[in-house]
C-alpha positions in Angstrom: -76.8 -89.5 59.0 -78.0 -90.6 62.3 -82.1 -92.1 62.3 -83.0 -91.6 66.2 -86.5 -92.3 67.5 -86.2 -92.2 71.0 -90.0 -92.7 71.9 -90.7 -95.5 69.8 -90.4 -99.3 70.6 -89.2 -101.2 67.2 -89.6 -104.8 66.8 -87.5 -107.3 64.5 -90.6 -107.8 61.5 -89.2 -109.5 58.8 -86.5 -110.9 56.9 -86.2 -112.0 53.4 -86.2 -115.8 52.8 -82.4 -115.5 52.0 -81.6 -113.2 55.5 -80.5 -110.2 52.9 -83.1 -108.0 54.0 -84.4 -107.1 57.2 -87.2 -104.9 58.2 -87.3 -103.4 61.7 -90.7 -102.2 62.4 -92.7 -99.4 64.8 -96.2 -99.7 64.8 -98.7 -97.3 66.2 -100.1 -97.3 69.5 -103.5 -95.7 69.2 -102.9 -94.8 73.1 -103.5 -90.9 73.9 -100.5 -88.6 72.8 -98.9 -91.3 70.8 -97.8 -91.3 67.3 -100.5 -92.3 65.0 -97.5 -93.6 62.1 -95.6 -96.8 61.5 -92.3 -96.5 61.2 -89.9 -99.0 58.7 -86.3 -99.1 59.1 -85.2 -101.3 55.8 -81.4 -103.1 55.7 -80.1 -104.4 52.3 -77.7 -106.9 51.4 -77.3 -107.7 55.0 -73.9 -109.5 55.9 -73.9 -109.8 59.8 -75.7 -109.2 62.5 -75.9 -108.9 66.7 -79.5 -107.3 67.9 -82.2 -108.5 70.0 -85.6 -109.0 68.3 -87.1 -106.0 70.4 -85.3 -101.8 71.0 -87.8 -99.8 73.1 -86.1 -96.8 71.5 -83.6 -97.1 68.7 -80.8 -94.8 67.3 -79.0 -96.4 64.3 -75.8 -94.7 63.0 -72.8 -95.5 60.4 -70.0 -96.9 62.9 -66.9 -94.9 62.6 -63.8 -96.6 60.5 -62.5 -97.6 64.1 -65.4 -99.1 65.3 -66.3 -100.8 62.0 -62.6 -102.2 62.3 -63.0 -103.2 65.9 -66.8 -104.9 65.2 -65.1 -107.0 62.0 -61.8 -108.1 64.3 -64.3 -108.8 67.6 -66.4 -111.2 65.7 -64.1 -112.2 62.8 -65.9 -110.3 60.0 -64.3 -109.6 56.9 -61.8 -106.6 57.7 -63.1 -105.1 53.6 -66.9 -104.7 55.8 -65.2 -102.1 58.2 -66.9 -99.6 56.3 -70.3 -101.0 56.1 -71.3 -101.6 59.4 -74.3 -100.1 61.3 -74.9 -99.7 65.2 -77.5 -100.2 66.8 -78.6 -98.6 70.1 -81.3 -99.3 72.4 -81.4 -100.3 76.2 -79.0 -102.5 74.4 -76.2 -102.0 71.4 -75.6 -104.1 68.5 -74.4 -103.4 65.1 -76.2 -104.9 61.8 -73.3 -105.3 58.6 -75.6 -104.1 55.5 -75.6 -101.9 52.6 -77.4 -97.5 54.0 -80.9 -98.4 55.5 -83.2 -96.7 54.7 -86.8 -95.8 56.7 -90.1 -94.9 56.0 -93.1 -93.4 57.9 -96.8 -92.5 57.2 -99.9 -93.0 59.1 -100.5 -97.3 58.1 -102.4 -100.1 60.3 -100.2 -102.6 61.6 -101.6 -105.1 59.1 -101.4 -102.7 55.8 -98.6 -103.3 53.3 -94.9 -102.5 54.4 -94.1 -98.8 53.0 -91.0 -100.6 51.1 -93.8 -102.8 49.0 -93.6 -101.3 45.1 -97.1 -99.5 44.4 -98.3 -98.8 40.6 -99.3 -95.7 41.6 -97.8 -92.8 43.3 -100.2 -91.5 44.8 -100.3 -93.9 47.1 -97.0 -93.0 49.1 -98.0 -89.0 48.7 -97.8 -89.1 52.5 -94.9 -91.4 53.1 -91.7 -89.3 54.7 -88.2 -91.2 53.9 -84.7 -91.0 54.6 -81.4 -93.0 54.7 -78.4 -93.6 56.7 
């Protein structure tokens, strides 16, 4: 599945203290016309990665077995990640070697809780829209 957001600008937001998970975030503009939602795009058991900290538009799709193959060889990744690799398009393109990310959007402020933060209730996320790679 490809995640394309053409018209949003996504920054690099946070990583986990052991660089296994990244979170690349959109935040809301409040300007007129523009999406009032936050967008998280959430990467697991990250391997490897090549991006710049900022996409003013981002399309993130599996990489083919070909290009997988050709990312691993090109920067001397394990050939067994082929098939796990992620890339990244922008203004620029990169590729991030993780496990499906996943996204999330729902109208948040930029300081509220990340949408991938466990909640004790439910109702909380009711309206929270999700997908995965």
């Amino acid at each position: 599945m490809t995640m394309n957001w053409p018209d949003r600008a996504f920054h690099l937001w946070w990583c986990s203290a052991t660089h296994t998970t990244l979170r690349l975030q959109s935040n809301p503009t409040f300007a007129q016309g523009a999406p009032a939602t936050r967008i998280e795009i959430q990467f697991g058991h990250v391997r490897s990665l090549f991006i710049r900290p900022v996409a003013d538009g981002l399309t993130v799709v599996r990489a083919t077995p070909q290009e997988g193959a050709g990312i691993c060889s090109r920067y001397s990744l394990d050939p067994a990640w082929a098939d796990s690799v992620f890339l990244l398009r922008s203004t620029w393109e990169g590729f991030i070697v993780s496990s499906a990310p996943s996204w999330r959007e729902a109208v948040r402020d930029i300081d509220d809780p990340s949408l991938f933060t466990p909640v004790e209730d439910a109702a909380e996320l009711a309206d929270v829209t999700f997908g995965h790679a």
